[in-house]
Residue, then its C-alpha position, 0 to 999 in steps of 0.5 A: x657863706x656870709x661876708x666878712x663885712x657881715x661878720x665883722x659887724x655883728x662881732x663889733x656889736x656883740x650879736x651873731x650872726x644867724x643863716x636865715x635861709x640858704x636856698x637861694x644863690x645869696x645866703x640871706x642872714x640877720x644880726x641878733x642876740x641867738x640867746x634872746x631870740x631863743x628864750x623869747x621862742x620858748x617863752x611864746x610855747x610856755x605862754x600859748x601851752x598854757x593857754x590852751x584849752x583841754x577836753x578830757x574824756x569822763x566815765x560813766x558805767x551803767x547796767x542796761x535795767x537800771x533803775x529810774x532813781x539810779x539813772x538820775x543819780x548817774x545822770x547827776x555826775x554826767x551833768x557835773x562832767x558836760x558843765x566842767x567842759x569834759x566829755x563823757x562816755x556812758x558804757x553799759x556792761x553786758x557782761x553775759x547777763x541772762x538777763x540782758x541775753x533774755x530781755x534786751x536786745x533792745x535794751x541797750x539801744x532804748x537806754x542810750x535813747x533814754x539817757x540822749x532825751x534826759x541830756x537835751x540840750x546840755x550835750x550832744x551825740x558825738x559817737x556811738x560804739x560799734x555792734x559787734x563790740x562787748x562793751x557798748x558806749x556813747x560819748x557825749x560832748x558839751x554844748x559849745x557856748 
């Protein structure tokens, strides 16, 4: 409980008079303007929100015998995404393809190996997605500067 010498004086000078903490046998509290301090509080989250940095997450679908040509035209966008700072995941559709079914089991695999060695060093490896899922994925990461 604050002392009445307390409330008086910070109803003297117009401020309040605010519970710090409570813990202890002695409440401890301080005089100032509530108002101003909470204005000042969300003033300082506005100003650290804004300044925060996010990474998105960018798309890439490819098919697993795509061409040569084609690749470096999907390549092109996932250059563009890595350079903005943006991560980007590369999904294959192996959507029941006799093909895919036929040819490649490997094919996805050496496509991934493939679309690694053309990044190099503007991105890395982050995560691959797991066997047994239908769509298979790699996420790729900017290199930090």
């Amino acid at each position: 409980m604050p002392t009445p010498q307390a409330l008086q004086l910070a109803s003297d000078t117009g401020l309040d008079l605010v519970e710090i903490s409570s813990n202890g046998a002695v409440p401890i509290t301080k005089i100032m303007d509530f108002g101003k301090y909470k204005y000042e509080q969300k003033k300082r989250a506005a100003e650290a929100k804004r300044n925060q940095k996010t990474v998105g997450m960018k798309e890439v679908w490819v098919k697993p015998f795509i061409e040569e040509n084609d690749l470096n035209i999907k390549m092109k966008k996932v250059f563009e995404f890595l350079d903005e700072g943006n991560k980007v995941k590369v999904a294959v559709m192996t959507r029941g393809s006799k093909k895919v079914l036929a040819r490649g089991k490997d094919a996805v695999p050496e496509l991934f190996a493939h679309i690694m060695e053309i990044v190099g060093e503007r991105g890395t490896l982050e995560s691959k997605s797991k066997p047994d899922e239908r769509t298979k994925s790699i996420i790729i990461s900017p290199v930090k500067q």
